[in-house]
N, C-alpha and C positions, 0 to 999 in steps of 0.2 A: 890655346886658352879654351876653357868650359866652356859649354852655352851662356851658364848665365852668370858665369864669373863677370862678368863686367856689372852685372846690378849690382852686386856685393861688392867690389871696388868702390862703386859709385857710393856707396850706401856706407863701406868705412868712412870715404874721405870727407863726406855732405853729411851723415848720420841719416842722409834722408834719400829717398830712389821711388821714384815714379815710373812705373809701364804700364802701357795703353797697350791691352789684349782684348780677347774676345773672351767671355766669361764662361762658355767650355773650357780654357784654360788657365784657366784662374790657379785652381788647385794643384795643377802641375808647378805653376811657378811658384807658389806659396811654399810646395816643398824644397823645391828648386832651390832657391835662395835658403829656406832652414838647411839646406845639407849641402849649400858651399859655407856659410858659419861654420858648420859642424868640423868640415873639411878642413879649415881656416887653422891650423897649428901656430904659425908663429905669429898671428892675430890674439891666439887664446894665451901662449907666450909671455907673449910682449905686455897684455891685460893683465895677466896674473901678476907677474912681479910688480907691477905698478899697485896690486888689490885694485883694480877698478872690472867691476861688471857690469855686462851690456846684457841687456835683454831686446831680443828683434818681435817687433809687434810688427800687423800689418794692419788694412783697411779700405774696404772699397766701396768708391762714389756710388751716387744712388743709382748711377746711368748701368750701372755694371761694367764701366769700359775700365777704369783704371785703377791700380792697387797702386797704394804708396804703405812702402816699408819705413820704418824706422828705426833707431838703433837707440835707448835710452839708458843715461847709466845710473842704475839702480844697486850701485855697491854703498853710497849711505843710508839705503830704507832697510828698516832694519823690522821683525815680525808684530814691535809694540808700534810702530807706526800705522800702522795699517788697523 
């Protein structure tokens, strides 16, 4: 298994993934996590034929200790909604 294949797990099954890091490595895992998604084939698959898409945001506490990822499906927002 990856390093950080398990937040992406976590983060499919819960739609939601918390880590408690040190804020020098913030941006590693930010990528980290964008490119096991990216990686993720029969995630994007399995999404596809269903037409449902996720979009992964992130976000971190004011302390700087923790990011929580998210996975939202934004396959019915469509450009006049916005």
């Amino acid at each position: 298994m990856r390093r950080y294949q398990a937040i992406w797990n976590q983060l499919k099954k819960h739609k939601q993934a918390r880590v408690a890091a040190p804020a020098n490595l913030h941006a590693r895992i930010i990528k980290a996590v964008k490119k096991e998604k990216w990686l993720d084939r029969g995630f994007k698959l399995v999404n596809s034929e269903l037409d449902i898409t996720y979009q992964l945001s992130h976000s971190i506490n004011e302390d700087k200790t923790v990011i929580t990822f998210t996975l939202e499906d934004v396959s019915g927002v469509k450009l006049s909604d916005l």
